[in-house]
PDB file of N, H, CA, C and O in Angstrom:
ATOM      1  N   UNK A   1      36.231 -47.443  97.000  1.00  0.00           N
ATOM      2  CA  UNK A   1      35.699 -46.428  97.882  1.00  0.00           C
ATOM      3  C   UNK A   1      36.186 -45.061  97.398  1.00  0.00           C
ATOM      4  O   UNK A   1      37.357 -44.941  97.038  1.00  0.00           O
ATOM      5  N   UNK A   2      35.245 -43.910  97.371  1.00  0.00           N
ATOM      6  H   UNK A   2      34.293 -44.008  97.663  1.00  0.00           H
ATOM      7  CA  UNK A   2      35.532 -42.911  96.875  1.00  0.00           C
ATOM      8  C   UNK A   2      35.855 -42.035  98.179  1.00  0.00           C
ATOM      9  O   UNK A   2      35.160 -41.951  99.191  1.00  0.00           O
ATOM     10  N   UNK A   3      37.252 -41.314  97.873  1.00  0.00           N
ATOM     11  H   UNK A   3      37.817 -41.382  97.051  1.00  0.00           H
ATOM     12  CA  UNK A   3      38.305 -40.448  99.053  1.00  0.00           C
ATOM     13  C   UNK A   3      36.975 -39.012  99.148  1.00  0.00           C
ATOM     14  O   UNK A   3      36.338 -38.555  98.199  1.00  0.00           O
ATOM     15  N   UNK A   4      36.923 -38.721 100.168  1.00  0.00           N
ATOM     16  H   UNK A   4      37.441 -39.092 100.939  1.00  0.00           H
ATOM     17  CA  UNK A   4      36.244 -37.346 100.323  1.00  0.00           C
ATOM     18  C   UNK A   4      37.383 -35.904 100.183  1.00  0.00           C
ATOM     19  O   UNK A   4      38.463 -35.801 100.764  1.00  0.00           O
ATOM     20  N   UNK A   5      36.926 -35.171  99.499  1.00  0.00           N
ATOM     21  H   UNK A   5      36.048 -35.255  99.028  1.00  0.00           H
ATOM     22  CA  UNK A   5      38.013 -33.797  99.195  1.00  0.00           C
ATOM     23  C   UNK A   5      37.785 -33.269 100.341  1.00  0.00           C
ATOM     24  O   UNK A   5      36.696 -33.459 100.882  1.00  0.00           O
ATOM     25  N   UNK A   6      38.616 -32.617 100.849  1.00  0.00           N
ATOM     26  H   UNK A   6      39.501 -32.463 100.410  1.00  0.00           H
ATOM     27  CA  UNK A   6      38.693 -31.479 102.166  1.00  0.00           C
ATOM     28  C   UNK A   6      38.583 -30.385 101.563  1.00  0.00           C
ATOM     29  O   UNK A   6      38.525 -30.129 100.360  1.00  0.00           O
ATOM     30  N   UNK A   7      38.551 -29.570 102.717  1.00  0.00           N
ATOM     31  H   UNK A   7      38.598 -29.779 103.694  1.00  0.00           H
ATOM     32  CA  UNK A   7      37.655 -28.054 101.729  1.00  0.00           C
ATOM     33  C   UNK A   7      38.876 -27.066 102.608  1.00  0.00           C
ATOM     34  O   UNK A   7      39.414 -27.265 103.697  1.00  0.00           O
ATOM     35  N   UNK A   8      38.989 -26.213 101.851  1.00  0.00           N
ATOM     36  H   UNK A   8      38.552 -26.051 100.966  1.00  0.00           H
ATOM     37  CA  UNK A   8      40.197 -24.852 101.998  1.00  0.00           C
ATOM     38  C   UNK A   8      39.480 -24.293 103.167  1.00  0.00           C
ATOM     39  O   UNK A   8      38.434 -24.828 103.535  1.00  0.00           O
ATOM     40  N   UNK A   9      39.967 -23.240 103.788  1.00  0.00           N
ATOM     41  H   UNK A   9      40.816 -22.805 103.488  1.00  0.00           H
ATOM     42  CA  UNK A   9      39.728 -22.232 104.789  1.00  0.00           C
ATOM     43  C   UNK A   9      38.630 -21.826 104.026  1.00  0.00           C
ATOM     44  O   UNK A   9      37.504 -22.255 104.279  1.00  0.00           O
ATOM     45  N   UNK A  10      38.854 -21.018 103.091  1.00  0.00           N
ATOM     46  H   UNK A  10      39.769 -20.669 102.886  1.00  0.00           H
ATOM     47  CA  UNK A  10      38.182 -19.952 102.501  1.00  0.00           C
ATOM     48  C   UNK A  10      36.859 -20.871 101.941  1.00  0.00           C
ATOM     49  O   UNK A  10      35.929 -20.142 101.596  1.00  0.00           O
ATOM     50  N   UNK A  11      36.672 -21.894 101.829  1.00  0.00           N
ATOM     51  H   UNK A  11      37.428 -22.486 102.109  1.00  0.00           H
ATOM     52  CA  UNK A  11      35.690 -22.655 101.218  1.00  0.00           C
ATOM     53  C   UNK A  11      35.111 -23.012 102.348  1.00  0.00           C
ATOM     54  O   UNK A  11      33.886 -23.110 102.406  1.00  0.00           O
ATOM     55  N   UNK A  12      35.868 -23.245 103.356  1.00  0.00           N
ATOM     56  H   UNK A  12      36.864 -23.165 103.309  1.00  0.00           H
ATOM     57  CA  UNK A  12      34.472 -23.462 105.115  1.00  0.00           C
ATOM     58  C   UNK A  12      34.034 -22.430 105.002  1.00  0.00           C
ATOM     59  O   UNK A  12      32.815 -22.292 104.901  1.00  0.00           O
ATOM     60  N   UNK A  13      35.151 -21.042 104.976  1.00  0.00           N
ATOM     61  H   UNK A  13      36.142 -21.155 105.058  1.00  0.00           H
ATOM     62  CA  UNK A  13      34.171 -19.797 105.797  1.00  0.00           C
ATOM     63  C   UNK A  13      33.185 -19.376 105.028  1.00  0.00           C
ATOM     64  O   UNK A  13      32.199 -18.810 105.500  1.00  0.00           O
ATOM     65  N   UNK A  14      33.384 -19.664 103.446  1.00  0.00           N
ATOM     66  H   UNK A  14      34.185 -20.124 103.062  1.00  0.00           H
ATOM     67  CA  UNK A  14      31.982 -19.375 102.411  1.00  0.00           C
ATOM     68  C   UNK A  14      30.954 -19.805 102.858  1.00  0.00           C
ATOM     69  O   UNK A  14      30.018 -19.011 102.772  1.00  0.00           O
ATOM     70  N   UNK A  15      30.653 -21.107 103.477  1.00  0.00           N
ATOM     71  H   UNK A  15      31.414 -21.752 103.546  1.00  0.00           H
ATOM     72  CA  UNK A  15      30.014 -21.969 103.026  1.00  0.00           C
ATOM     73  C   UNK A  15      29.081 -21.742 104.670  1.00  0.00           C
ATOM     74  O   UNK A  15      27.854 -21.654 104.712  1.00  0.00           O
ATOM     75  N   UNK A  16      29.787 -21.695 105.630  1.00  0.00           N
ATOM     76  H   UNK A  16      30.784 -21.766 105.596  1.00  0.00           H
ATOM     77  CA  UNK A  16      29.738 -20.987 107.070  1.00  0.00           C
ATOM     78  C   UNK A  16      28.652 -19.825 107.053  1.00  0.00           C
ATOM     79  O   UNK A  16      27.704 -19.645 107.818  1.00  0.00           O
ATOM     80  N   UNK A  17      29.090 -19.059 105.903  1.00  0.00           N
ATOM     81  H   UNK A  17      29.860 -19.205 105.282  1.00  0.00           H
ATOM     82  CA  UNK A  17      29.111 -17.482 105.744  1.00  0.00           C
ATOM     83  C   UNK A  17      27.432 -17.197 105.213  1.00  0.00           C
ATOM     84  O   UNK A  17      26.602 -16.296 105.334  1.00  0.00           O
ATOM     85  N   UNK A  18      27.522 -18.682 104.500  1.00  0.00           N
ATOM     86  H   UNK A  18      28.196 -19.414 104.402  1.00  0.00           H
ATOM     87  CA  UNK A  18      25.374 -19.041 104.048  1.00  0.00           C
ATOM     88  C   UNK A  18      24.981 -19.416 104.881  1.00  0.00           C
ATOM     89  O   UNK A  18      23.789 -19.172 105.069  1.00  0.00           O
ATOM     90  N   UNK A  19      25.516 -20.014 105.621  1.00  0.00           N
ATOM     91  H   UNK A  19      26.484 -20.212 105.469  1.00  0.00           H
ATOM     92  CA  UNK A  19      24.520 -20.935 106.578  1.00  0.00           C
ATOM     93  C   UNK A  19      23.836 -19.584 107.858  1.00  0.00           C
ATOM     94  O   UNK A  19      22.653 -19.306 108.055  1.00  0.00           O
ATOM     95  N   UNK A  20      24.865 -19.079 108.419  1.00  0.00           N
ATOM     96  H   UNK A  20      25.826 -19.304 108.259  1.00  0.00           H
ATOM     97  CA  UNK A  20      24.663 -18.259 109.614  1.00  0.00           C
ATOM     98  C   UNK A  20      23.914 -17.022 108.649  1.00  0.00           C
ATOM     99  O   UNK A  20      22.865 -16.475 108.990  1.00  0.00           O
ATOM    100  N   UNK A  21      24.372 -16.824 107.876  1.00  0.00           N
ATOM    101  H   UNK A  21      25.224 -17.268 107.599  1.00  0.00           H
ATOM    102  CA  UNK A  21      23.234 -15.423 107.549  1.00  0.00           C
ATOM    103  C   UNK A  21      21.778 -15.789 107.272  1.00  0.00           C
ATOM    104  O   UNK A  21      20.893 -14.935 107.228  1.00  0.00           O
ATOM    105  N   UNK A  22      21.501 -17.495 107.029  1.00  0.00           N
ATOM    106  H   UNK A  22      22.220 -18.189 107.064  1.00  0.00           H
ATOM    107  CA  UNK A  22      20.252 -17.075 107.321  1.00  0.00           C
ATOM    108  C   UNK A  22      19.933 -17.207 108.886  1.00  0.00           C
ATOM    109  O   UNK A  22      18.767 -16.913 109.145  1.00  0.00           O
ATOM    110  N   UNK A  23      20.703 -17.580 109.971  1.00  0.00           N
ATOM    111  H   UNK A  23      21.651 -17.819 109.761  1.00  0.00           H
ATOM    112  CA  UNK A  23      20.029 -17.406 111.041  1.00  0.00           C
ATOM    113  C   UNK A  23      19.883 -15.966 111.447  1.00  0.00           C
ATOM    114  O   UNK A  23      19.040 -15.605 112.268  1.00  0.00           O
ATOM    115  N   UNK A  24      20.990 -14.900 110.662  1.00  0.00           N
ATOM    116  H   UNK A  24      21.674 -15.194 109.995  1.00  0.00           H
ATOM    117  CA  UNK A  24      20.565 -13.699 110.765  1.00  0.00           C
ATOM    118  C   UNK A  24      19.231 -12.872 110.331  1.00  0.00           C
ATOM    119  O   UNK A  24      18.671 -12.033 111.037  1.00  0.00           O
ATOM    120  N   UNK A  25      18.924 -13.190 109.312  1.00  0.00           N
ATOM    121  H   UNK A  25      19.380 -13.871 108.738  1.00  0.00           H
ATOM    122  CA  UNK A  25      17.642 -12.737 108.590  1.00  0.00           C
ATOM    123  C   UNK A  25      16.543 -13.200 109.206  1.00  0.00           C
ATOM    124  O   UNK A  25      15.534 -12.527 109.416  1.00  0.00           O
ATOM    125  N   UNK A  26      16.753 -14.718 109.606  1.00  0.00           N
ATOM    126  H   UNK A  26      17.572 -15.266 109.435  1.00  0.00           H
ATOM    127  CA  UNK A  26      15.102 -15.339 110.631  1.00  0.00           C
ATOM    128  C   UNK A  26      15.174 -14.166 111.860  1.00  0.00           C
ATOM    129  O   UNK A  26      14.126 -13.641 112.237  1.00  0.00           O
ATOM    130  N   UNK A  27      16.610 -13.751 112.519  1.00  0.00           N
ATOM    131  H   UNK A  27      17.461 -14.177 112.213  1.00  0.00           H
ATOM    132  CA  UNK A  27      16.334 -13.419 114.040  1.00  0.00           C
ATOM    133  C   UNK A  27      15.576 -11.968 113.580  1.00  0.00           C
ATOM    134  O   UNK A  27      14.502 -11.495 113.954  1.00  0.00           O
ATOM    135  N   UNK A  28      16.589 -11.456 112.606  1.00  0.00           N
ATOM    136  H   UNK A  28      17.461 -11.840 112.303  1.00  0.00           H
ATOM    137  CA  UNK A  28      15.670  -9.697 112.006  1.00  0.00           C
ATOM    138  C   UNK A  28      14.088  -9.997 111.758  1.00  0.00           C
ATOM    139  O   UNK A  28      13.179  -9.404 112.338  1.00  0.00           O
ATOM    140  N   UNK A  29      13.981 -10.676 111.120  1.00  0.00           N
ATOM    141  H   UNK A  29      14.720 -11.158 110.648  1.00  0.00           H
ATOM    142  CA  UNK A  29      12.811 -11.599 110.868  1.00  0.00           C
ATOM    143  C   UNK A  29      11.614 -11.175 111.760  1.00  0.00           C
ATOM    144  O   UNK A  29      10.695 -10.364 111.641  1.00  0.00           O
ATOM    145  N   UNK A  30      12.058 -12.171 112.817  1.00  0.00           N
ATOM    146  H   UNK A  30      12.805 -12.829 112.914  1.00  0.00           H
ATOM    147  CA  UNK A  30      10.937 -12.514 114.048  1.00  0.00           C
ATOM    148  C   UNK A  30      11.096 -11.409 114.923  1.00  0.00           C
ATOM    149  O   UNK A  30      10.232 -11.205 115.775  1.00  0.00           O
ATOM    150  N   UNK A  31      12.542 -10.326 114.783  1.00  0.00           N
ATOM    151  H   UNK A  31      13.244 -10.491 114.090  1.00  0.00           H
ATOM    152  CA  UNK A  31      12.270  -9.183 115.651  1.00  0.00           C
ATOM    153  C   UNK A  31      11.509  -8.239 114.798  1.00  0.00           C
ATOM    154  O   UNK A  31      10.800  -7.442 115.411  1.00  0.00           O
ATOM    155  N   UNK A  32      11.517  -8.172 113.496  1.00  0.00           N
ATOM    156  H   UNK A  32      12.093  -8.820 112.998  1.00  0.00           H
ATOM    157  CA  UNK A  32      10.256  -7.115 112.752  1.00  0.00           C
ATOM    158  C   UNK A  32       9.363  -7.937 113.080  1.00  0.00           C
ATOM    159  O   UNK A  32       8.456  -7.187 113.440  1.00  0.00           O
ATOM    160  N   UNK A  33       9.074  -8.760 113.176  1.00  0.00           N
ATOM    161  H   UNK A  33       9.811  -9.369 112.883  1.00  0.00           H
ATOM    162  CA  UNK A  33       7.365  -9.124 113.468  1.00  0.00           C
ATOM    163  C   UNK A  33       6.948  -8.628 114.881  1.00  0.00           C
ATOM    164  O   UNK A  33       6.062  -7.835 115.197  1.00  0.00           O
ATOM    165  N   UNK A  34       7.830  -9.312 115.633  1.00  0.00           N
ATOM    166  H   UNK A  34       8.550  -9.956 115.376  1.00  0.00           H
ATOM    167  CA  UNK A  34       7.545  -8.626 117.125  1.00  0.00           C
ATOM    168  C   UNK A  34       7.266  -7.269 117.128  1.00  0.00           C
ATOM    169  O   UNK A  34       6.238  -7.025 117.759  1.00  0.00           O
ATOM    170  N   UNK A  35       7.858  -6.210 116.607  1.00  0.00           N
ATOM    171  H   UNK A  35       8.693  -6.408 116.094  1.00  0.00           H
ATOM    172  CA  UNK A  35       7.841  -4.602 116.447  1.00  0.00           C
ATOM    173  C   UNK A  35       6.437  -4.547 115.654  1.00  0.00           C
ATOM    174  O   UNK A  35       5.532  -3.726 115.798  1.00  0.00           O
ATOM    175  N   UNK A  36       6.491  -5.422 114.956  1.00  0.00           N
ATOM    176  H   UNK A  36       7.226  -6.089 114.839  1.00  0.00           H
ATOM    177  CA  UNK A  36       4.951  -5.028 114.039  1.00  0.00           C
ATOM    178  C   UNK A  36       3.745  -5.363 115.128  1.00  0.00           C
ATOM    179  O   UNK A  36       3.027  -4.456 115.550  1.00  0.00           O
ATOM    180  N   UNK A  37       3.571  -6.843 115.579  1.00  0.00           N
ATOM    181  H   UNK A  37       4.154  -7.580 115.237  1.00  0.00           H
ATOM    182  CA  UNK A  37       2.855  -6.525 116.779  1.00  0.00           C
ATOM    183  C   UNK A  37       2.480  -5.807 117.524  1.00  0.00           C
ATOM    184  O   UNK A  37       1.308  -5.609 117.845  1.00  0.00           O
ATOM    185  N   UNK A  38       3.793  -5.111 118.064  1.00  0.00           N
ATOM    186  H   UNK A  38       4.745  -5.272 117.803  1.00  0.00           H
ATOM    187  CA  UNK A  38       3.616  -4.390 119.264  1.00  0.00           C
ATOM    188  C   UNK A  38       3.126  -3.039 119.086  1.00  0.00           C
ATOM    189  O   UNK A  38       2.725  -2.450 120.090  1.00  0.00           O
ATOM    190  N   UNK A  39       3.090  -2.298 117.652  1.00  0.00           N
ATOM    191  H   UNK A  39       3.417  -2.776 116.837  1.00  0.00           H
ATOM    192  CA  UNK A  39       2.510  -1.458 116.853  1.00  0.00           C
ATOM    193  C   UNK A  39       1.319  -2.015 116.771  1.00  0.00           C
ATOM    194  O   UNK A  39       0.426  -1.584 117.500  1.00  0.00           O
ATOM    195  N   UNK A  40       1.178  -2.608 116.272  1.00  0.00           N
ATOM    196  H   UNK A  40       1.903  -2.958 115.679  1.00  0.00           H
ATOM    197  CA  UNK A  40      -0.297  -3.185 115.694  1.00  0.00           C
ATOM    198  C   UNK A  40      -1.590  -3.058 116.683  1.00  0.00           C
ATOM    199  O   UNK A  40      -2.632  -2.403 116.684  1.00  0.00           O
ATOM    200  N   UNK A  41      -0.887  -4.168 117.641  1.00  0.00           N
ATOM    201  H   UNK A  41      -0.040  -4.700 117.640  1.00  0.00           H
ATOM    202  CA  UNK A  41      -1.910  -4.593 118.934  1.00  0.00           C
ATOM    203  C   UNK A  41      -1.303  -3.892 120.105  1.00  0.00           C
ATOM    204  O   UNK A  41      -1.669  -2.766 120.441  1.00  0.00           O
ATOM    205  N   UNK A  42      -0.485  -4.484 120.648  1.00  0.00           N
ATOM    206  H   UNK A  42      -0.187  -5.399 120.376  1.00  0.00           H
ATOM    207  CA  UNK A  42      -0.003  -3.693 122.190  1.00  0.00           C
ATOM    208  C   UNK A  42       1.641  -4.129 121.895  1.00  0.00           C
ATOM    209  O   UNK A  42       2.290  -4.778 121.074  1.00  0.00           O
ATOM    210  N   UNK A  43       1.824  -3.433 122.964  1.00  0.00           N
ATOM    211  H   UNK A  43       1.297  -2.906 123.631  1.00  0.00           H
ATOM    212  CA  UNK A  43       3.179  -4.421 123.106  1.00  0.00           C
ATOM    213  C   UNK A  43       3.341  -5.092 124.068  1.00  0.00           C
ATOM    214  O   UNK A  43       4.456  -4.985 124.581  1.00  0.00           O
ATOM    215  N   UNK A  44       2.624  -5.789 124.549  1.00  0.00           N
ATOM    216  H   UNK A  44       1.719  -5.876 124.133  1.00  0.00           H
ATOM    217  CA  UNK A  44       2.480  -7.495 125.310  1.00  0.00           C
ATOM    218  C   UNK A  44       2.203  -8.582 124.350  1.00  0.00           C
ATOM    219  O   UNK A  44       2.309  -9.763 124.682  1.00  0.00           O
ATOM    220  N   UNK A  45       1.778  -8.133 122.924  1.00  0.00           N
ATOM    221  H   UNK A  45       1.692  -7.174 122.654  1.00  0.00           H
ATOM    222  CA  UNK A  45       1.346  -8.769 121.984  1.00  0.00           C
ATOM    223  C   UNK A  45       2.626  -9.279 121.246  1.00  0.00           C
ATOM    224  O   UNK A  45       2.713 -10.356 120.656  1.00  0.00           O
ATOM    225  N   UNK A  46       3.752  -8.194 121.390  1.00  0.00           N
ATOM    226  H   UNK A  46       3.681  -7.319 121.869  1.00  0.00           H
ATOM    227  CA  UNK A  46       5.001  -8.341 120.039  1.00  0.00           C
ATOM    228  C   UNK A  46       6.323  -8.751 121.328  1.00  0.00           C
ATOM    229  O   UNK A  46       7.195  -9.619 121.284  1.00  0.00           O
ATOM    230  N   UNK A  47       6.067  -7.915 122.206  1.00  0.00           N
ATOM    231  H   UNK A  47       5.359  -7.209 122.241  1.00  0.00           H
ATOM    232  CA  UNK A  47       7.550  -8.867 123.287  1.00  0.00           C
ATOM    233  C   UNK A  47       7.528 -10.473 123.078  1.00  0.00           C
ATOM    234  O   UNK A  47       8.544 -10.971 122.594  1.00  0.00           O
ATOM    235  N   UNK A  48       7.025 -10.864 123.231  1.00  0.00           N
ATOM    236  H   UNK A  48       6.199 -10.460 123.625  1.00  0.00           H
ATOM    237  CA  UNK A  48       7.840 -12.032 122.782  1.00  0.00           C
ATOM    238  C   UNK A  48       8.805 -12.377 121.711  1.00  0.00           C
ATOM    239  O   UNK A  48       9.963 -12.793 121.664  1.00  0.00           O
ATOM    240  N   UNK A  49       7.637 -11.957 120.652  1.00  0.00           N
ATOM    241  H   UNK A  49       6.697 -11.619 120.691  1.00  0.00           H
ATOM    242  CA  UNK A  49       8.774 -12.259 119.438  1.00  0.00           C
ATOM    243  C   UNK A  49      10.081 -11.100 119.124  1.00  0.00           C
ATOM    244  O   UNK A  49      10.946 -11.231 118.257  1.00  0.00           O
ATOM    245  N   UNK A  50       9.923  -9.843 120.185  1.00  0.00           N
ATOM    246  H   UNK A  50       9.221  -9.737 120.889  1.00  0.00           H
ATOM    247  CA  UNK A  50      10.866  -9.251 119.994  1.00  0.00           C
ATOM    248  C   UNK A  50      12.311  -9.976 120.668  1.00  0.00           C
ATOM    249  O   UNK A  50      13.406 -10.059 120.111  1.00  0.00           O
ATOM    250  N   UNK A  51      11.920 -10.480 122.085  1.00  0.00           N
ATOM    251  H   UNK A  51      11.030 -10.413 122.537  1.00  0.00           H
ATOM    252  CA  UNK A  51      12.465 -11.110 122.631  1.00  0.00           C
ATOM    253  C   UNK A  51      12.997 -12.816 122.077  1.00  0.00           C
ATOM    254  O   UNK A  51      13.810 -13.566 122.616  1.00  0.00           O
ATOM    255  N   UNK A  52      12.475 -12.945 121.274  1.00  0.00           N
ATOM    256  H   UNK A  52      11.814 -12.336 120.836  1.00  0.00           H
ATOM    257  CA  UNK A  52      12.722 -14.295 120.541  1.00  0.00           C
ATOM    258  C   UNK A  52      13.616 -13.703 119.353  1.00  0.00           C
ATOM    259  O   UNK A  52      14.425 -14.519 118.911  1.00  0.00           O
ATOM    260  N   UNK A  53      13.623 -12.902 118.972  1.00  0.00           N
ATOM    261  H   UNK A  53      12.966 -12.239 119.331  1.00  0.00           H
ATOM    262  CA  UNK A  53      14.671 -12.202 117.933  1.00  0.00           C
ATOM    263  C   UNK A  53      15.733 -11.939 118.605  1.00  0.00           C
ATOM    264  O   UNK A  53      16.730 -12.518 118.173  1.00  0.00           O
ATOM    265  N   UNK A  54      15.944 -11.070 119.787  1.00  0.00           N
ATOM    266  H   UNK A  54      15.134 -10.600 120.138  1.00  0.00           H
ATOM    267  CA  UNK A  54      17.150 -10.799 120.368  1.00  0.00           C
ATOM    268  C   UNK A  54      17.694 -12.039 120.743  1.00  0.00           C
ATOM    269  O   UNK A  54      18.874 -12.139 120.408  1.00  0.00           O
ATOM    270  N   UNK A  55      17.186 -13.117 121.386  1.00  0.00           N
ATOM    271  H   UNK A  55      16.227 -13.036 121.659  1.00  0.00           H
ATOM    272  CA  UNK A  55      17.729 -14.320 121.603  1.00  0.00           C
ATOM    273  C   UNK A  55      18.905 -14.604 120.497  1.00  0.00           C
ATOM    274  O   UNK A  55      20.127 -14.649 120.637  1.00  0.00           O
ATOM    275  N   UNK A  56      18.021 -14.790 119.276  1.00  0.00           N
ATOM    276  H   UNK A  56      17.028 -14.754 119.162  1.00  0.00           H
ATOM    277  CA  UNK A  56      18.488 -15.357 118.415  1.00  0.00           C
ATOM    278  C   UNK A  56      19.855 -14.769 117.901  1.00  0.00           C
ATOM    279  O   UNK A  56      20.840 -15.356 117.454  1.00  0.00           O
ATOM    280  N   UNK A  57      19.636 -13.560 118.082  1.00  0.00           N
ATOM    281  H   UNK A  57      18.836 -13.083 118.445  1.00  0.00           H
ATOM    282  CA  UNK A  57      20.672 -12.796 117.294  1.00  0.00           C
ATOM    283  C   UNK A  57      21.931 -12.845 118.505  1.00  0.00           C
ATOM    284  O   UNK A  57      23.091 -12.989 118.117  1.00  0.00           O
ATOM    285  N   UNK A  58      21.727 -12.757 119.509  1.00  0.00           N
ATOM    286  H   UNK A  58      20.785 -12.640 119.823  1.00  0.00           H
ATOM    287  CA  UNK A  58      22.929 -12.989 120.339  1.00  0.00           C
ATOM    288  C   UNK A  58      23.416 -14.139 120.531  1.00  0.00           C
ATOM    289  O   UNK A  58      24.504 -14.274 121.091  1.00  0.00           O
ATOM    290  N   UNK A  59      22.585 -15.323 120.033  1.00  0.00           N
ATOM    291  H   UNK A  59      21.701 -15.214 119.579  1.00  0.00           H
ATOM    292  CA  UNK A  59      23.272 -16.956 120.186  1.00  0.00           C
ATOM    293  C   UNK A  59      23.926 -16.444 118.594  1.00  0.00           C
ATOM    294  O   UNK A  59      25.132 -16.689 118.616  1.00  0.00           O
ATOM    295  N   UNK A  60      23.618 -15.976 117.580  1.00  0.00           N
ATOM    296  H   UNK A  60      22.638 -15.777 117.563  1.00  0.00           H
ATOM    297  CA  UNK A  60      24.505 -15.670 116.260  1.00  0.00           C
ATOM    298  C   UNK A  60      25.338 -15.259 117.230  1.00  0.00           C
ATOM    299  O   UNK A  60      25.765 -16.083 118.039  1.00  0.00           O
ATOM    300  N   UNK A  61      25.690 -13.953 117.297  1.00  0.00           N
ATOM    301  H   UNK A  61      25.344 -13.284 116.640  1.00  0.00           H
ATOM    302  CA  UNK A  61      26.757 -13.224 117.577  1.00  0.00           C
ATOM    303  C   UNK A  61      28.044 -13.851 118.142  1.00  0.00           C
ATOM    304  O   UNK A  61      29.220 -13.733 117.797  1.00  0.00           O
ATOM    305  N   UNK A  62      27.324 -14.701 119.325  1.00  0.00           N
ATOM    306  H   UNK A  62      26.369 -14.797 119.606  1.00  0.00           H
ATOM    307  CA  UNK A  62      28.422 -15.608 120.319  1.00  0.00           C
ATOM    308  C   UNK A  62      28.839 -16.476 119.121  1.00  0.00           C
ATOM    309  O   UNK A  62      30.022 -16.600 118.805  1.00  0.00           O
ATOM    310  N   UNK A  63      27.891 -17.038 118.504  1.00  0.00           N
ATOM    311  H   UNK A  63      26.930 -16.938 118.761  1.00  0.00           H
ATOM    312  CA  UNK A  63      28.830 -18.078 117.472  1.00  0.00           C
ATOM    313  C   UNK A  63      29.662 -18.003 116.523  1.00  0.00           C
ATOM    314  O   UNK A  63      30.273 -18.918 115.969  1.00  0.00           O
ATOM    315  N   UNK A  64      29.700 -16.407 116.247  1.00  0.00           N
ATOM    316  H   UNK A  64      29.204 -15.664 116.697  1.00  0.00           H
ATOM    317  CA  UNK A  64      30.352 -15.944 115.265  1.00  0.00           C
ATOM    318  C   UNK A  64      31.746 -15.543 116.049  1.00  0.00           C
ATOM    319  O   UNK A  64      32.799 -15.352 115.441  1.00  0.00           O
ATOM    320  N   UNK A  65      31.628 -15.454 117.298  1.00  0.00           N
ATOM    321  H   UNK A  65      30.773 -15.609 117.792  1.00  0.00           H
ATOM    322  CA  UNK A  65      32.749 -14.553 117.893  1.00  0.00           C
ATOM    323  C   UNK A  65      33.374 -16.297 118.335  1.00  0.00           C
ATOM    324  O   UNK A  65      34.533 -16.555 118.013  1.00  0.00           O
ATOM    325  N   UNK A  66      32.704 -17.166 118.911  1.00  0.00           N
ATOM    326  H   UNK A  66      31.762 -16.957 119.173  1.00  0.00           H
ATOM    327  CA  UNK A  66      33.161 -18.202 118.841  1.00  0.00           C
ATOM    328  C   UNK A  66      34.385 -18.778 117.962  1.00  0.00           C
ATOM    329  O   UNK A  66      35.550 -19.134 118.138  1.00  0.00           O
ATOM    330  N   UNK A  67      33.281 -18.643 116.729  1.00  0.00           N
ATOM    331  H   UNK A  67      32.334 -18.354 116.587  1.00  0.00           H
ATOM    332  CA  UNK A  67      34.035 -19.349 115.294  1.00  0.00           C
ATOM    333  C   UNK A  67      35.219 -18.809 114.745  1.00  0.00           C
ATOM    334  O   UNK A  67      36.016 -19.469 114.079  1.00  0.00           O
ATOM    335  N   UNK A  68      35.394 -17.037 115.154  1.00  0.00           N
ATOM    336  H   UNK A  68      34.747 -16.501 115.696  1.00  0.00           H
ATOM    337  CA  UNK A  68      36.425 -16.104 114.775  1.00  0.00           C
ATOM    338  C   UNK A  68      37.161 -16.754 115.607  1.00  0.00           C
ATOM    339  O   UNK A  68      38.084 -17.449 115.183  1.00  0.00           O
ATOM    340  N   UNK A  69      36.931 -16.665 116.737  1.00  0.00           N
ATOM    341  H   UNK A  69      36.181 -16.100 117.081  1.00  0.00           H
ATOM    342  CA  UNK A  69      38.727 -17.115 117.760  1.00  0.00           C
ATOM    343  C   UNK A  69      39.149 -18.610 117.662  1.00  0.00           C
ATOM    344  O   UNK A  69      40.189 -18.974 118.212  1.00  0.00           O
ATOM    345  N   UNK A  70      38.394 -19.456 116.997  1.00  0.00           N
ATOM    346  H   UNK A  70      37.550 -19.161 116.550  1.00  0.00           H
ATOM    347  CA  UNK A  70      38.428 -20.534 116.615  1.00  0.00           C
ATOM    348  C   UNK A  70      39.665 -20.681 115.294  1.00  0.00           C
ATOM    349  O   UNK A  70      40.674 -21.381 115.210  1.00  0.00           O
ATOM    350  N   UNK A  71      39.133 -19.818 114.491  1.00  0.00           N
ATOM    351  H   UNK A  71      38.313 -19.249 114.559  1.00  0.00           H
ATOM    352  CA  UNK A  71      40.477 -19.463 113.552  1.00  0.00           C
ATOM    353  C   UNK A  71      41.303 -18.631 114.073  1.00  0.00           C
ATOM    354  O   UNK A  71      41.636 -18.819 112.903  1.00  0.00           O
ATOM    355  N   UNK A  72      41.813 -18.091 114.464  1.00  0.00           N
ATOM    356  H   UNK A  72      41.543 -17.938 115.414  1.00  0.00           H
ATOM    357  CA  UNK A  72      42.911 -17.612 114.541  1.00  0.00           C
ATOM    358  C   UNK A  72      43.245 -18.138 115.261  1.00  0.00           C
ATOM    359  O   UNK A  72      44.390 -17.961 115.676  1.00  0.00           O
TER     360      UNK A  72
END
């Protein structure tokens, strides 16, 4: 049976550090689309997805502030 290596601090938080930035870029993402909508057509057209961006970005935020007090 092959032993699994454990990974350093600094090798979670790298690895952490890819994963969550892309949930950052989808939430910027879907909040420029929403803004483009709401330019475009109305803005009953883009709230949602503006609102589906802010979601997103504040479930990041909490998880990041989570994960910080988690380490230390």
């Amino acid at each position: 049976m092959k032993l699994k290596r454990r990974l350093s601090e600094k090798e979670e938080f790298e690895i952490m550090k890819l994963v969550l930035d892309k949930f950052l870029w989808l939430g910027f993402g879907i909040l420029a689309f929403g803004i483009y909508r709401a330019i475009m057509y109305n803005f009953y057209a883009g709230i949602w997805f503006i609102a589906a961006g802010i979601i997103l970005l504040v479930i990041f935020a909490w998880f990041i502030a989570r994960e910080f007090e988690f380490a230390r």
